[in-house]
C-alpha positions as CSV (number, residue, x, y, z in Angstrom):
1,X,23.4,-46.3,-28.1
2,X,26.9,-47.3,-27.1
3,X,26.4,-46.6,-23.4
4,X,23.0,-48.6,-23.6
5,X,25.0,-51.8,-25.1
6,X,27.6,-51.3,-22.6
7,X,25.1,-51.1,-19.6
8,X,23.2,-54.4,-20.8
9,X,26.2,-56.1,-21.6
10,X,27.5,-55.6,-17.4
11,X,23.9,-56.2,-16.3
12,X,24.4,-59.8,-18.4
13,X,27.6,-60.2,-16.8
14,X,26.9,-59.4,-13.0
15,X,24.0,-62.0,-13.6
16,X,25.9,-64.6,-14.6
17,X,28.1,-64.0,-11.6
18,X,25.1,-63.8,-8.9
19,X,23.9,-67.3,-10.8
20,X,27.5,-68.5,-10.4
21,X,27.9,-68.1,-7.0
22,X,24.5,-69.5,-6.2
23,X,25.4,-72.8,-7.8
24,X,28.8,-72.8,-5.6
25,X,26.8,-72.1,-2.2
26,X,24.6,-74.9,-3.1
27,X,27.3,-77.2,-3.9
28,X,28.9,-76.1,-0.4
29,X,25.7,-76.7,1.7
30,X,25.0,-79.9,-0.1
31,X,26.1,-82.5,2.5
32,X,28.6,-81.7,5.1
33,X,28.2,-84.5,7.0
34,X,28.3,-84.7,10.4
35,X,28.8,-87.5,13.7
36,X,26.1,-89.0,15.7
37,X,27.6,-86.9,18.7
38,X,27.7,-84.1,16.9
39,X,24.4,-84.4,15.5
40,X,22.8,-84.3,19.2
41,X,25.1,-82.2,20.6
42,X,23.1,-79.7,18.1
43,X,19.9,-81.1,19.2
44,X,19.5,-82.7,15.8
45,X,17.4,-86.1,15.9
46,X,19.3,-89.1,14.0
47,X,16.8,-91.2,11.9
48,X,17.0,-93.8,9.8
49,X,15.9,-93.8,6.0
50,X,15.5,-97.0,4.0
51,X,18.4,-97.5,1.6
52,X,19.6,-94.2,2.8
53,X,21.4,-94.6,6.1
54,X,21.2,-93.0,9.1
55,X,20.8,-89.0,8.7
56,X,20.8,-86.0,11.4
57,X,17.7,-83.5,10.9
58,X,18.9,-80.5,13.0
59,X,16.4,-78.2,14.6
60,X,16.2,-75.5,12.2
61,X,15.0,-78.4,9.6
62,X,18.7,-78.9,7.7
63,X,19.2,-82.6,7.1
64,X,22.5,-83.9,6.7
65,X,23.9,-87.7,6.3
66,X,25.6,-89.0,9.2
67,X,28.9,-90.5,8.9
């Protein structure tokens, strides 16, 4: 019964991990930002978005806010 306790107590743990380092990948890939010239020197398309500014939607369909 001990080993079973044991087992679901690292299985709890290594989940709260995996969920840990999702939250911190999405906070990285949140909003880089990137330059007009480097926005079509990607072969992004700058648009603008009302009350948004001007943002870069790159060809694999990321969108990022142009600075």
């Amino acid at each position: 019964m001990h080993a079973r306790k044991l087992g679901l107590a690292l299985a709890a743990a290594v989940l709260a991990g995996i969920s840990a380092l999702g939250a911190v990948g999405a906070q990285a890939a949140s909003s880089p930002d990137i330059t007009r010239d480097e926005c079509t020197a990607a072969g992004g398309q700058v648009k603008s978005v009302p009350y948004g500014g001007d943002v870069c939607t790159l060809p694999d369909g990321t969108r990022e806010t142009i600075t």
